[in-house]
N, C-alpha and C positions, 0 to 999 in steps of 0.2 A: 413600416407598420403605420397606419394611418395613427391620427390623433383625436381622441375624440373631445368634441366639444358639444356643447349645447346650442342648440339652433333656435332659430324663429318660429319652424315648422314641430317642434317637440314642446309637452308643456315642461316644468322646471325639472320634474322626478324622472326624467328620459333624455338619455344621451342619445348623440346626433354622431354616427360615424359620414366622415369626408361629406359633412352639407346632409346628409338623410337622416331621418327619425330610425332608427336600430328597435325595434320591438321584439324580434326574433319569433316565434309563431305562435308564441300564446301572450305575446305582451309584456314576457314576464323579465325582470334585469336579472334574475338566476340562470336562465338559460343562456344570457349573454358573457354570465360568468364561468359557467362549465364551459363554453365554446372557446375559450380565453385558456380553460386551465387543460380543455383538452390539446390543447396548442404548444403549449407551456410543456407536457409532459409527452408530445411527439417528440417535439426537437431536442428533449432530453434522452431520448430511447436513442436517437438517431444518432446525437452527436456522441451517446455511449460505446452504439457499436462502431463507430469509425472510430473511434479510441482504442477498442479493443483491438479489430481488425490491423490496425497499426502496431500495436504490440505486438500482435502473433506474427507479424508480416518481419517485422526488424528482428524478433528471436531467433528466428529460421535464417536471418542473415548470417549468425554470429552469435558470441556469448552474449546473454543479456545485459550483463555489465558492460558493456560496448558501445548499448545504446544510451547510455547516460553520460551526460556532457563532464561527470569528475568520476565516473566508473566507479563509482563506489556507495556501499551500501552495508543495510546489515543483516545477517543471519541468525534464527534460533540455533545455536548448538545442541542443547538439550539440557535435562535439567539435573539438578543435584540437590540432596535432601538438606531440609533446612538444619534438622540433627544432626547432619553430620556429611558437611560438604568434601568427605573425602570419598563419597561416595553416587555414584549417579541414582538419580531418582526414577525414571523408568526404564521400560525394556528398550526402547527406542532412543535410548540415550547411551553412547555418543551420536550425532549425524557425521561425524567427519574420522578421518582416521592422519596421521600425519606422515609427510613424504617424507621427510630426510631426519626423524630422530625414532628409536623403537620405544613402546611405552606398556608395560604390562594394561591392557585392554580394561580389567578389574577395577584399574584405579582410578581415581578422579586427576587426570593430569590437562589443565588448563593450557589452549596455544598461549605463543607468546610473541609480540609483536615483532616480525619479520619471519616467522614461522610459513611453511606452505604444509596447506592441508588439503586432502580430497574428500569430496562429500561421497556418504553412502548412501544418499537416499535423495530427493528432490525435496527442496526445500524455495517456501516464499521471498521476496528478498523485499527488505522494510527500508522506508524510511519518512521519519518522523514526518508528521503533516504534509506528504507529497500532494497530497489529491489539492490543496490550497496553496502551498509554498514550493513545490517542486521539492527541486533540490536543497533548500535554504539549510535545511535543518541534516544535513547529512552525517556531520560530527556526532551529533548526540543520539547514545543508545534508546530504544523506543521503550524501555521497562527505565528509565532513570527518571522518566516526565510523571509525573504525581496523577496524574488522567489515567496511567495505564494505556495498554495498548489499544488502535481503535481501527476501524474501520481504513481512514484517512491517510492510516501510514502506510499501507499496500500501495507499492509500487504497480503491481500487474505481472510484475516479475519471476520469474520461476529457472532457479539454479538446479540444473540438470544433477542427477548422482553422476559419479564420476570427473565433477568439473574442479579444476584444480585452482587453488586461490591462495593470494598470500594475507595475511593476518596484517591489519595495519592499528586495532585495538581490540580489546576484549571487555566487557562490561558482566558484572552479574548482579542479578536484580536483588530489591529488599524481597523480603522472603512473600512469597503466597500459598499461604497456608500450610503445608509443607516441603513443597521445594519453592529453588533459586531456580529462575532462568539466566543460563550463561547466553550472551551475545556474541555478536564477534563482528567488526568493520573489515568488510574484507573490498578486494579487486582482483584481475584478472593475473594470474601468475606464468611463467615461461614454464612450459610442458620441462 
């Protein structure tokens, strides 16, 4: 990218790109600044879908947890009421159901860490400040960080219903409003 400097040929209020007076067609340095930020927000568009495009490319490889260099991440389970966490809070709560113990459905039964579970439905897969830190923050649940959850911690990731996983911890969040969000750290399990 060139540098701009001020030249001999510009008076002091007009930058000089590589040696030339830069006016742009009405003279004006706003126009030289939308030309900068329309540039600014190409190669943001551009290096987004190559980002994506690479995700959807490596998912169709394999399980998404696959693509990540410690396979591991976390999932919403679903929620349960803050009155009374023996209970799940919506209709869509549980997302998972468990392989090898049987559990009346009705109740509120927490996995437990070596537990394998199968998802019933497709779920997100999170992890704390990925968009900045990648993997750094992979330990810690993303409703445990005082920020709540945000934008940033979206992997890109999308765990299929039917994918089977093993439980390696479980988090349930301070309450929001009236339910808990249960978590779960889960990786890829043997069918």
């Amino acid at each position: 990218m060139p540098s701009i400097t001020w030249s001999s040929a510009s008076t002091a209020s007009e930058p000089a790109v590589a040696g030339y007076p830069f006016r742009g067609n009405y003279g004006d340095r706003m126009y030289t600044r939308s030309i900068v930020a329309g540039l600014a927000v190409l190669t943001l568009v551009v290096t987004s879908a190559v980002c994506v495009t690479n995700i959807y490319a490596t998912q169709e490889a394999g399980s998404p947890l696959e693509t990540l260099a410690y396979k591991t991440g976390w999932i919403d389970l679903g929620e349960v009421l803050t009155s009374d966490v023996t209970r799940w809070g919506t209709t869509n709560s549980p997302r998972f159901e468990f392989l090898d113990r049987a559990v009346n459905p009705a109740t509120v039964v927490l996995p437990k860490v070596s537990d394998r579970i199968r998802l019933v439905e497709r779920v997100p897969l999170y992890i704390v400040d990925f968009a900045t830190l990648g993997e750094a923050k992979r330990l810690t649940a993303p409703m445990t960080t005082r920020r709540g959850l945000e934008p940033g911690d979206r992997t890109g990731l999308w765990l299929d219903a039917g994918s089977v996983l093993a439980v390696r911890s479980v988090s349930v969040s301070r309450p929001s409003g009236e339910l808990r969000f249960v978590w779960a750290r889960v990786v890829p399990a043997a069918q």
